[in-house]
PDB file of N, CA, C and O in Angstrom:
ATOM      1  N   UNK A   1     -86.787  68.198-242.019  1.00  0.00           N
ATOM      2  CA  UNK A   1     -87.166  68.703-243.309  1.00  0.00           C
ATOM      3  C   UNK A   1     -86.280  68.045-244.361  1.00  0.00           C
ATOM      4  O   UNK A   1     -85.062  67.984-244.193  1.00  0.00           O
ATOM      5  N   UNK A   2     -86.818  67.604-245.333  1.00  0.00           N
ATOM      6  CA  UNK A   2     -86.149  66.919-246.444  1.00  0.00           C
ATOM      7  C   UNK A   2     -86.205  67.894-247.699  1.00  0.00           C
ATOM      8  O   UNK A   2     -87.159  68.630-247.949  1.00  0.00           O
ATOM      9  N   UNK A   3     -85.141  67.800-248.388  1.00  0.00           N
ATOM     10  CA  UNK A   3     -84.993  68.442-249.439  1.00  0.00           C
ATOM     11  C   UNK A   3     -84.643  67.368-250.890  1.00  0.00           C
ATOM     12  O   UNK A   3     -83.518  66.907-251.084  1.00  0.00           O
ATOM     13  N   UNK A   4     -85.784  67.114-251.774  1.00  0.00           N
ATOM     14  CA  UNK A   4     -86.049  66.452-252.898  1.00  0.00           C
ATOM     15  C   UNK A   4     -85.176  67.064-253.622  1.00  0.00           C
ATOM     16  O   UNK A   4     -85.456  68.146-254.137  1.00  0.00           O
ATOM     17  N   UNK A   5     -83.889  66.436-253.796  1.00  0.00           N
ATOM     18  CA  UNK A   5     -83.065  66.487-254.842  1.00  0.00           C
ATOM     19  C   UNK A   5     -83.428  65.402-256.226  1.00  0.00           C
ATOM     20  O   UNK A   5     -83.701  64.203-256.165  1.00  0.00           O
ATOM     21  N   UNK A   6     -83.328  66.232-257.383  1.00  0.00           N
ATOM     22  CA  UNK A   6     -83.454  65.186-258.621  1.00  0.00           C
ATOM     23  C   UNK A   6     -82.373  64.491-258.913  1.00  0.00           C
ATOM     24  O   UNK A   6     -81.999  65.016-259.962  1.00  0.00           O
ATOM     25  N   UNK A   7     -81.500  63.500-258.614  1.00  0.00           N
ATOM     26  CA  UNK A   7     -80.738  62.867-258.958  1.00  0.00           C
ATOM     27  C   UNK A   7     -80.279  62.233-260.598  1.00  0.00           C
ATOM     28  O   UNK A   7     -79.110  62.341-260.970  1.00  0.00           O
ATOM     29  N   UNK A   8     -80.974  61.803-261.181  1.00  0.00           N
ATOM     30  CA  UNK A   8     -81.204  61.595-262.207  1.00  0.00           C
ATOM     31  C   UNK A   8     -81.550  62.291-263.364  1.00  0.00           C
ATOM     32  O   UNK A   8     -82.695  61.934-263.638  1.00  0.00           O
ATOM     33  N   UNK A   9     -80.963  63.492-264.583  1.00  0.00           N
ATOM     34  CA  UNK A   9     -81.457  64.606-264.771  1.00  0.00           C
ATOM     35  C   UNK A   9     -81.724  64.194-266.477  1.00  0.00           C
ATOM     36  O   UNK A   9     -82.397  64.846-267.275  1.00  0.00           O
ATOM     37  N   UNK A  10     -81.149  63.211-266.676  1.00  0.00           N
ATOM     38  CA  UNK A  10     -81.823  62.665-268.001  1.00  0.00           C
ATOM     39  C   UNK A  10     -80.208  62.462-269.207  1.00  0.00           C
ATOM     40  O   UNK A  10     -79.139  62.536-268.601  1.00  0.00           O
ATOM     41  N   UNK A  11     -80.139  62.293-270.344  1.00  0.00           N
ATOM     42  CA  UNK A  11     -79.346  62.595-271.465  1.00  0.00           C
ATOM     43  C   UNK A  11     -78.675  63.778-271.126  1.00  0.00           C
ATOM     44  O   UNK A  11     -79.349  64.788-270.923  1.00  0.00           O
ATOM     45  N   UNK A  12     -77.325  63.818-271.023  1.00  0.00           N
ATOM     46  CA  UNK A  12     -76.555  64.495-271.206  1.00  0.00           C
ATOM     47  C   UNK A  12     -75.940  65.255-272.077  1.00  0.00           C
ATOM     48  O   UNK A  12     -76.296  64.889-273.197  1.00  0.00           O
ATOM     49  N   UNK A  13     -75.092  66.249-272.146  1.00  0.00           N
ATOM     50  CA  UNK A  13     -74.411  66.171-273.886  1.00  0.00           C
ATOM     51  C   UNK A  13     -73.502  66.377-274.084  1.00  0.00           C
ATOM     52  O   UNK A  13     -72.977  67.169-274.866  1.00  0.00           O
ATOM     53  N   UNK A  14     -72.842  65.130-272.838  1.00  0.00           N
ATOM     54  CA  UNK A  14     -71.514  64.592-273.100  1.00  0.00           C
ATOM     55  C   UNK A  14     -71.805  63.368-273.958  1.00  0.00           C
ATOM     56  O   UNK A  14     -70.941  62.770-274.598  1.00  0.00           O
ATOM     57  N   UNK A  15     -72.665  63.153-273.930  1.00  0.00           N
ATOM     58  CA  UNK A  15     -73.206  61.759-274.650  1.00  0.00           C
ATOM     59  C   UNK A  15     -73.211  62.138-276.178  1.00  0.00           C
ATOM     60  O   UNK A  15     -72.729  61.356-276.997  1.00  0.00           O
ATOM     61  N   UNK A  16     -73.798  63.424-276.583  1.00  0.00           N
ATOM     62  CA  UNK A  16     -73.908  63.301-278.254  1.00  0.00           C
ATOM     63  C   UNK A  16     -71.918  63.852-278.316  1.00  0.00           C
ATOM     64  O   UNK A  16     -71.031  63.262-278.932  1.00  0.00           O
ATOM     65  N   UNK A  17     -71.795  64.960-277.562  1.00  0.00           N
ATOM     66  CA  UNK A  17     -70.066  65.155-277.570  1.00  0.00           C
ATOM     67  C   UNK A  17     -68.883  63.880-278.238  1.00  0.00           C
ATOM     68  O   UNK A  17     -68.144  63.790-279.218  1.00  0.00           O
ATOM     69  N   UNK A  18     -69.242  63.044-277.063  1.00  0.00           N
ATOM     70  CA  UNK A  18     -68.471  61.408-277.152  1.00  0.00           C
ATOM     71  C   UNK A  18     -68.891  60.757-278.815  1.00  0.00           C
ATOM     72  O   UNK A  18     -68.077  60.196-279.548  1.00  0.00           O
ATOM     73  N   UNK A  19     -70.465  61.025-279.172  1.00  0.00           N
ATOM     74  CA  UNK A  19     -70.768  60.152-280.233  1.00  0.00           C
ATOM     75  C   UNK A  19     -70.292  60.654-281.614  1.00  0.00           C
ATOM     76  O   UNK A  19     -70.302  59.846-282.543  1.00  0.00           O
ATOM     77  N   UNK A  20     -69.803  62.149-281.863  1.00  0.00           N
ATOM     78  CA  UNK A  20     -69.548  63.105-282.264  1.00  0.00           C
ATOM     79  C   UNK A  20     -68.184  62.419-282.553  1.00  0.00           C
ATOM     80  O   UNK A  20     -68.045  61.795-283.605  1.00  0.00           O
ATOM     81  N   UNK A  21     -67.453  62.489-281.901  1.00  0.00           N
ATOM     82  CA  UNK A  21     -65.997  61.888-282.109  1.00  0.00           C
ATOM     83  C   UNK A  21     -65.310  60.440-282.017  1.00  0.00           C
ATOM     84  O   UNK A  21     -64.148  60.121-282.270  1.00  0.00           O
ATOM     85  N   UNK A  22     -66.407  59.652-281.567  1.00  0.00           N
ATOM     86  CA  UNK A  22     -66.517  58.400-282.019  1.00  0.00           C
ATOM     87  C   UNK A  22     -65.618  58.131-280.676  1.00  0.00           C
ATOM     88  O   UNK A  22     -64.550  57.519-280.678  1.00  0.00           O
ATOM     89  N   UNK A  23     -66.367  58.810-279.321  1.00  0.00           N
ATOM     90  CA  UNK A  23     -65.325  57.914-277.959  1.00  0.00           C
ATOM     91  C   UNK A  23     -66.197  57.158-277.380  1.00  0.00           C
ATOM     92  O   UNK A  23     -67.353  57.477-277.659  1.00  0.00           O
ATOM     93  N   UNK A  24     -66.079  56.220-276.634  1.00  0.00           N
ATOM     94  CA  UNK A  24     -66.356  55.137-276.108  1.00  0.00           C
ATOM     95  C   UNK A  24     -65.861  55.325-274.607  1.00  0.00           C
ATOM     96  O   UNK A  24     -64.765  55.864-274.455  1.00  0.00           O
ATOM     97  N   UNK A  25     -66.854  54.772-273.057  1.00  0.00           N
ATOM     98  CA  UNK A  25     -66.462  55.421-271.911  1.00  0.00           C
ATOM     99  C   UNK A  25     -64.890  54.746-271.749  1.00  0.00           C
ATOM    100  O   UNK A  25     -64.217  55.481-271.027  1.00  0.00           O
ATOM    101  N   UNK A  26     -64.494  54.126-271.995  1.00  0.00           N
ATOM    102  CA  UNK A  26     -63.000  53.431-272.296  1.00  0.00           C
ATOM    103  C   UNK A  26     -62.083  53.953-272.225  1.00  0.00           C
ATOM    104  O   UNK A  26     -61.153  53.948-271.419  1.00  0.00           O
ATOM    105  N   UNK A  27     -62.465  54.849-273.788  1.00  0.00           N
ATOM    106  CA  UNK A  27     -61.403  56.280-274.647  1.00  0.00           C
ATOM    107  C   UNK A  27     -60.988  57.040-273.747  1.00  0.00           C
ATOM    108  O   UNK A  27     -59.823  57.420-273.856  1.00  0.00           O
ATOM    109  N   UNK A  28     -62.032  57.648-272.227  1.00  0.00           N
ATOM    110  CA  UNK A  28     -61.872  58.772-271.332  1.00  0.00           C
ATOM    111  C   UNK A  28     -60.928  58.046-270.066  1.00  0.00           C
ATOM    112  O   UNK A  28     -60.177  58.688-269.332  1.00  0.00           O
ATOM    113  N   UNK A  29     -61.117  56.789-270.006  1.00  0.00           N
ATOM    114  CA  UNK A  29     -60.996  56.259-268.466  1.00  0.00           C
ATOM    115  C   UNK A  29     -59.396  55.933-268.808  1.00  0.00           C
ATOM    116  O   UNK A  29     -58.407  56.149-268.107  1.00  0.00           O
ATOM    117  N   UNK A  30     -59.489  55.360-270.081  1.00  0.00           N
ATOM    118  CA  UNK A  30     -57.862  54.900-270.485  1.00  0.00           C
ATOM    119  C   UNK A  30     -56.828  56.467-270.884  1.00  0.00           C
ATOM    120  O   UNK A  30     -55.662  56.261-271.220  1.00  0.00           O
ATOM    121  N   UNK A  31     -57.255  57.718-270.829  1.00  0.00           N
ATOM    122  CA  UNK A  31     -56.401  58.384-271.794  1.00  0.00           C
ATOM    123  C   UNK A  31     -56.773  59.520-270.289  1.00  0.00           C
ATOM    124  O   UNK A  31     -56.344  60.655-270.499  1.00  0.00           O
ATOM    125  N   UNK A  32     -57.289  59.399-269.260  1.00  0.00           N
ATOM    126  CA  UNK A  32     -57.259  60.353-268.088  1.00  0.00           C
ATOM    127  C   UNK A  32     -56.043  60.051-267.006  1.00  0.00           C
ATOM    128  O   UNK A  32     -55.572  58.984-266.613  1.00  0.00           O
ATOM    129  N   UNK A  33     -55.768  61.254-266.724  1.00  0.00           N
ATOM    130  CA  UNK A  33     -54.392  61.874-266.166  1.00  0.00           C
ATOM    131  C   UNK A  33     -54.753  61.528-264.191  1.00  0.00           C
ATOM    132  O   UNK A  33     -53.823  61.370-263.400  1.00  0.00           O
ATOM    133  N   UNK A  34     -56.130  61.484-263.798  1.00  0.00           N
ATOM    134  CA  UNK A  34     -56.641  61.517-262.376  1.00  0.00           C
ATOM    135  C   UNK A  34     -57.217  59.604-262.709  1.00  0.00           C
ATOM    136  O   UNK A  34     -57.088  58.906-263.715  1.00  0.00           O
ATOM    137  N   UNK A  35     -57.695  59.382-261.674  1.00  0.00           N
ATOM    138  CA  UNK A  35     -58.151  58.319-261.422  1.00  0.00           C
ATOM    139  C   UNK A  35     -59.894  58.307-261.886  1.00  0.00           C
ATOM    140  O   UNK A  35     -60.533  58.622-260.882  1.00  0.00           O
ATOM    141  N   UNK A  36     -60.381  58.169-262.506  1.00  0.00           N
ATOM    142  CA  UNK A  36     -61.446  57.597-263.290  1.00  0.00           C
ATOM    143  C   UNK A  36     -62.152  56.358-263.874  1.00  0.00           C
ATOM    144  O   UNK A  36     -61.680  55.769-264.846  1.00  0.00           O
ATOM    145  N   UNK A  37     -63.471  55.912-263.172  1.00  0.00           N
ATOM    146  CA  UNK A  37     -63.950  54.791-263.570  1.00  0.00           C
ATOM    147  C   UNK A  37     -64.914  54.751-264.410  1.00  0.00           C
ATOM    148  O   UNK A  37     -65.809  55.596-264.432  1.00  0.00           O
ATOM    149  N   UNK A  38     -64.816  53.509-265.397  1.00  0.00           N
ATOM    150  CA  UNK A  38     -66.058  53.791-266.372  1.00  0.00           C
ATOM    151  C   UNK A  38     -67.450  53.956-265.391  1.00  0.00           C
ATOM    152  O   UNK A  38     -68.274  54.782-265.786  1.00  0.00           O
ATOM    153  N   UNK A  39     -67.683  53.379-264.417  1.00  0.00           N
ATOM    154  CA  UNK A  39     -68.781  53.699-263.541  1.00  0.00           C
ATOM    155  C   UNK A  39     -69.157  55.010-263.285  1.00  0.00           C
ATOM    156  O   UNK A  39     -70.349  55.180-263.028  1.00  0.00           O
ATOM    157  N   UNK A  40     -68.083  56.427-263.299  1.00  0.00           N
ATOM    158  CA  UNK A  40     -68.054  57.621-262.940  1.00  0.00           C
ATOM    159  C   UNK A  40     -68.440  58.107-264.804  1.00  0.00           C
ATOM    160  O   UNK A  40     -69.514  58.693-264.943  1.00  0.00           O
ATOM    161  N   UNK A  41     -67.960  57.967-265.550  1.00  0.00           N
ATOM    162  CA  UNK A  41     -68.328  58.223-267.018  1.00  0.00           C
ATOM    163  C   UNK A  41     -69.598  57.264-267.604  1.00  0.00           C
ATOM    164  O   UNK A  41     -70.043  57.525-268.722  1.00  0.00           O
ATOM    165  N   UNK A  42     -70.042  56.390-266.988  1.00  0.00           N
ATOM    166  CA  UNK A  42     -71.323  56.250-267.220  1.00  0.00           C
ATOM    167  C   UNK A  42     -72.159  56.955-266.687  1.00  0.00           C
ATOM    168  O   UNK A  42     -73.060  57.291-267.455  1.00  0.00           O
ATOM    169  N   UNK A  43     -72.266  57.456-265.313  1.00  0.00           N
ATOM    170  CA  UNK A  43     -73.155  58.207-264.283  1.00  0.00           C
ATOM    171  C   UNK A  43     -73.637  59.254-265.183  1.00  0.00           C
ATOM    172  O   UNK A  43     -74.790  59.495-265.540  1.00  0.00           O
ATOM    173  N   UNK A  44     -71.798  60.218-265.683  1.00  0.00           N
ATOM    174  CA  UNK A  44     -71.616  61.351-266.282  1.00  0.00           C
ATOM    175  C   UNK A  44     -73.115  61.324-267.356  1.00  0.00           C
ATOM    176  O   UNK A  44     -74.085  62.081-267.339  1.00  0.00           O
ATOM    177  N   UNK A  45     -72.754  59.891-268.425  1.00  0.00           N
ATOM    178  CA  UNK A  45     -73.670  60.102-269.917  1.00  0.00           C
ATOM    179  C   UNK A  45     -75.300  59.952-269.247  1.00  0.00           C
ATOM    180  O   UNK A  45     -76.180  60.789-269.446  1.00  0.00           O
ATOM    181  N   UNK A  46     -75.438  58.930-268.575  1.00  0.00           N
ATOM    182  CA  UNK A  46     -76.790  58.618-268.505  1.00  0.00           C
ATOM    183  C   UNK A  46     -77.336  59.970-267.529  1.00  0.00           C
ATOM    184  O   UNK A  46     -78.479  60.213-267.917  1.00  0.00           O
ATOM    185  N   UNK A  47     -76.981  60.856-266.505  1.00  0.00           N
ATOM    186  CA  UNK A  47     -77.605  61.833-266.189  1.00  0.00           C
ATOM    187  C   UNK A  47     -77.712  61.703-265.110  1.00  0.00           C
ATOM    188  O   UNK A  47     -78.748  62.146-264.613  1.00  0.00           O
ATOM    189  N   UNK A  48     -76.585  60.958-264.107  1.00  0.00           N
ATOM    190  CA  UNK A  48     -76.890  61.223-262.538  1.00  0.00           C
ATOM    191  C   UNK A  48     -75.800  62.352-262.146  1.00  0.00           C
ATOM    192  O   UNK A  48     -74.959  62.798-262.926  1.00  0.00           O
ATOM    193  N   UNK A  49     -75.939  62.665-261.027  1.00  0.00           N
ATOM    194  CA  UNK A  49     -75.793  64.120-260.363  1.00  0.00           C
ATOM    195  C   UNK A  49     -74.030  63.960-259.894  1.00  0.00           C
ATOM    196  O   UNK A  49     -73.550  63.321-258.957  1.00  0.00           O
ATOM    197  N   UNK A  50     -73.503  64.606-260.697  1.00  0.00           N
ATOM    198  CA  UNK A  50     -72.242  64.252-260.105  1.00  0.00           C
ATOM    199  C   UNK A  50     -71.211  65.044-259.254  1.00  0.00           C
ATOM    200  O   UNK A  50     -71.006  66.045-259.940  1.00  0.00           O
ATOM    201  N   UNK A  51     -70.424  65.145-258.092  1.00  0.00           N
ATOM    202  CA  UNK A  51     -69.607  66.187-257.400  1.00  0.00           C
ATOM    203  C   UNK A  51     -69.336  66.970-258.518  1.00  0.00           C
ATOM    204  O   UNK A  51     -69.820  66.830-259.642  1.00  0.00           O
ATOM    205  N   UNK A  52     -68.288  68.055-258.028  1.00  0.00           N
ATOM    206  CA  UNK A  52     -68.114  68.969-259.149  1.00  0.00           C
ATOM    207  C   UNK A  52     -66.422  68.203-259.399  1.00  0.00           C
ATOM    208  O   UNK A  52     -65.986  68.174-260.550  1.00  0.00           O
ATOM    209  N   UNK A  53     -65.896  67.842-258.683  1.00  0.00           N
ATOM    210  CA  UNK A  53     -64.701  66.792-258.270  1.00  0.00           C
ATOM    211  C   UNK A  53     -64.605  65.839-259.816  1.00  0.00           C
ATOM    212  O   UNK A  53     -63.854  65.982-260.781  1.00  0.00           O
ATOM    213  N   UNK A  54     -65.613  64.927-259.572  1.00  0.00           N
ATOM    214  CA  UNK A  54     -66.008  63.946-260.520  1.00  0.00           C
ATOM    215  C   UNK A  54     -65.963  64.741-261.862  1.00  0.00           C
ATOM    216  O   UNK A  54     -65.054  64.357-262.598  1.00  0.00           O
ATOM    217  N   UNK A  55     -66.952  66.057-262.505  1.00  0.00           N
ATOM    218  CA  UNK A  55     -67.159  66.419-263.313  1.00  0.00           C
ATOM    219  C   UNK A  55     -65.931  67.097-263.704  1.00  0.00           C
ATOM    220  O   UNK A  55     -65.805  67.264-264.917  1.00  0.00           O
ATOM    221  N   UNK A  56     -65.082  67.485-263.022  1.00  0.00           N
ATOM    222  CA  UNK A  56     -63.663  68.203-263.571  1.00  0.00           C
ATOM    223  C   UNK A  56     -62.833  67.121-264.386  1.00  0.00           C
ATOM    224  O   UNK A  56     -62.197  67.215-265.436  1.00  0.00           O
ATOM    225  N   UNK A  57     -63.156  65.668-263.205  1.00  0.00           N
ATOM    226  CA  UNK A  57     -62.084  64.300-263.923  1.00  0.00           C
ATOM    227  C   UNK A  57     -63.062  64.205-265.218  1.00  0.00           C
ATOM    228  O   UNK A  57     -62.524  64.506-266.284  1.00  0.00           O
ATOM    229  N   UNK A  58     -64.095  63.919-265.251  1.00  0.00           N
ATOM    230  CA  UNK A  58     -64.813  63.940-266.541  1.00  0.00           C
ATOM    231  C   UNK A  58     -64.242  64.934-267.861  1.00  0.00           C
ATOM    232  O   UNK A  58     -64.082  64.566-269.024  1.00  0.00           O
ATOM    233  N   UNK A  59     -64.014  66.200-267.326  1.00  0.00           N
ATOM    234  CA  UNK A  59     -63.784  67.314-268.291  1.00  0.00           C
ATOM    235  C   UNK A  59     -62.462  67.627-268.823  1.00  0.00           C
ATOM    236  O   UNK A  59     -62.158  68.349-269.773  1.00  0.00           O
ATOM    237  N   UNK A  60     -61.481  66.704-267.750  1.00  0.00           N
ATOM    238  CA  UNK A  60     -60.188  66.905-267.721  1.00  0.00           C
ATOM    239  C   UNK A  60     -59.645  65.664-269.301  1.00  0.00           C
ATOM    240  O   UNK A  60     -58.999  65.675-270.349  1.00  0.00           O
ATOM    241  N   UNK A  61     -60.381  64.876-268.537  1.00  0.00           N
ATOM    242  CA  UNK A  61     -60.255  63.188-269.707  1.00  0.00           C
ATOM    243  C   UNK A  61     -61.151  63.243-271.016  1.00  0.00           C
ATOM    244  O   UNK A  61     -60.980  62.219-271.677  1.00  0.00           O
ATOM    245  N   UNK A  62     -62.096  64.166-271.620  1.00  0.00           N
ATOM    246  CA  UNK A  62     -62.585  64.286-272.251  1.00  0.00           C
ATOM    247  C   UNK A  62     -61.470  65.160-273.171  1.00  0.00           C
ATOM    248  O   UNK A  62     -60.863  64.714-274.145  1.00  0.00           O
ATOM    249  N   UNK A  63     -61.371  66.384-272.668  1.00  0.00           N
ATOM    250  CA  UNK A  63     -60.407  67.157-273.204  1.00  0.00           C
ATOM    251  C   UNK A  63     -59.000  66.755-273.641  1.00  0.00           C
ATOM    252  O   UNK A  63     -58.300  67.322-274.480  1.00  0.00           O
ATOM    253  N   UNK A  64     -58.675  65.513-272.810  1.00  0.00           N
ATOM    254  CA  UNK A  64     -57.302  65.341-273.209  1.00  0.00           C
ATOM    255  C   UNK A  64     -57.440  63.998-274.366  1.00  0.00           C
ATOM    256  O   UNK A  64     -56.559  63.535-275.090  1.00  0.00           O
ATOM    257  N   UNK A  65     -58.601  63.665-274.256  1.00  0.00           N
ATOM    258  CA  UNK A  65     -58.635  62.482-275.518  1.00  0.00           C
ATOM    259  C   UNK A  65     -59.055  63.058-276.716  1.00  0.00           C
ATOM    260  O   UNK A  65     -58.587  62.651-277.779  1.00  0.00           O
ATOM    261  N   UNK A  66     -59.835  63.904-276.680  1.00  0.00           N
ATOM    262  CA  UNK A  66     -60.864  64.669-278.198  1.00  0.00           C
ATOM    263  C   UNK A  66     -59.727  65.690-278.323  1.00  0.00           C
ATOM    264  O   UNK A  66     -60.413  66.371-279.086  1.00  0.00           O
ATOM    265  N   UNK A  67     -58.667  66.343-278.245  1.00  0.00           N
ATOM    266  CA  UNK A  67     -57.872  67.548-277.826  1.00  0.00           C
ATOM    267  C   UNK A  67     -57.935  68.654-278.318  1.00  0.00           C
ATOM    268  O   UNK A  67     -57.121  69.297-278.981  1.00  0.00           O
ATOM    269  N   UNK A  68     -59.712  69.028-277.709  1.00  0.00           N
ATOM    270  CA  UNK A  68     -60.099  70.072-277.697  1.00  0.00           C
ATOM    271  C   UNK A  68     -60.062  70.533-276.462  1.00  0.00           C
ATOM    272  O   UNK A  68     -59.251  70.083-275.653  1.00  0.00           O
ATOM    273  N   UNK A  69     -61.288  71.882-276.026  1.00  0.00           N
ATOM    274  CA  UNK A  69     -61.053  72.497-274.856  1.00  0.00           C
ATOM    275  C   UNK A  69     -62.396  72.874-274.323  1.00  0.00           C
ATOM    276  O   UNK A  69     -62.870  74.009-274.290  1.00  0.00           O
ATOM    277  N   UNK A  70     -62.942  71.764-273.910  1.00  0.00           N
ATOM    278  CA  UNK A  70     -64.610  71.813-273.615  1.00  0.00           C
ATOM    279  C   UNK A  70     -64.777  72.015-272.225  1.00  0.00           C
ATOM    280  O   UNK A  70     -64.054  71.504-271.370  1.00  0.00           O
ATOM    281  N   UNK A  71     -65.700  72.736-272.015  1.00  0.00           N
ATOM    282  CA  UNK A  71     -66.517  73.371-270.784  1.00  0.00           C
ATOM    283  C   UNK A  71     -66.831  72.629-270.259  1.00  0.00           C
ATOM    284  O   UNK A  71     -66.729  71.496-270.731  1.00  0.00           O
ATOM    285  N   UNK A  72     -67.456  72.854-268.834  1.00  0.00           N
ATOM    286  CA  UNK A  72     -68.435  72.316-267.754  1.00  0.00           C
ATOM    287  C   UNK A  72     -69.246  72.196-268.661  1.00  0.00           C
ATOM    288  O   UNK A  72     -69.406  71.173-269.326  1.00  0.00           O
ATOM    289  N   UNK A  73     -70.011  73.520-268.818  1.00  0.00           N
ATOM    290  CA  UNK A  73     -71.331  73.946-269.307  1.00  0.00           C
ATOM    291  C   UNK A  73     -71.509  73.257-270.864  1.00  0.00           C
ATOM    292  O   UNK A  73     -72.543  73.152-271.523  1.00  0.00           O
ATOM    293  N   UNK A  74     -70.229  72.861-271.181  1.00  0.00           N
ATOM    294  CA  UNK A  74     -70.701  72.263-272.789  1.00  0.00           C
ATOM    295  C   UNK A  74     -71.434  70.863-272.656  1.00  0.00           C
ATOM    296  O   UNK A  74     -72.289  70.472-273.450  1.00  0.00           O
ATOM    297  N   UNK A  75     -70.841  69.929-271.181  1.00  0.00           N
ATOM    298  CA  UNK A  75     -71.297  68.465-271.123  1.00  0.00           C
ATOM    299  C   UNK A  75     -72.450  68.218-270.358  1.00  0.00           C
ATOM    300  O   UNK A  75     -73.214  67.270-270.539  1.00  0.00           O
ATOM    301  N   UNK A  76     -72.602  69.426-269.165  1.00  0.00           N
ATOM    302  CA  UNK A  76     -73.545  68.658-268.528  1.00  0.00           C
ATOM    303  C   UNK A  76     -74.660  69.750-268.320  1.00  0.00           C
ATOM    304  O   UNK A  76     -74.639  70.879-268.810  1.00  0.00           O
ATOM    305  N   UNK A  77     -75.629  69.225-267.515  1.00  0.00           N
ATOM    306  CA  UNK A  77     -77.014  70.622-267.817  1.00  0.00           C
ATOM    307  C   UNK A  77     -77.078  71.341-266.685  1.00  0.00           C
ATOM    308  O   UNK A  77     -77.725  72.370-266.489  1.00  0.00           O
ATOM    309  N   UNK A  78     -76.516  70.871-266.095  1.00  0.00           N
ATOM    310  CA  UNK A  78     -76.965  70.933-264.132  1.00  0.00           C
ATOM    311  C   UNK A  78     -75.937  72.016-264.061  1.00  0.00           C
ATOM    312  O   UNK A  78     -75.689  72.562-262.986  1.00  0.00           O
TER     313      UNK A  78
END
């Protein structure tokens, strides 16, 4: 039995977040505290399915470059 996962879930809104403050996937990968690739912060914007692992380094490096205090639930939909 196979189970059809959607991988791909569309625009994110870490994407308008980032455009909002004028970051670039760069801004997150260069100013994060864990190991992070722009490959893992592209996945993030364009809308593929990411561990929850991945999405913490996402949330961790977002937060520490914009130095605010943003949610799971603020960046991604899933």
């Amino acid at each position: 039995m196979s189970v059809d996962v959607k991988k791909n879930l569309g625009e994110q809104p870490i994407l308008r977040i980032m455009a909002a403050n004028g970051l670039k996937s760069h801004d997150l990968v260069a100013h994060s505290d864990e190991q992070l690739t722009h490959k893992m912060v592209t996945r993030a914007m364009k809308g593929r399915r990411l561990t929850p692992h991945v999405q913490s380094k996402v949330l961790n490096a977002l937060n520490n470059v914009a130095g605010k205090d943003y949610l799971l639930k603020d960046l991604f939909t899933y």
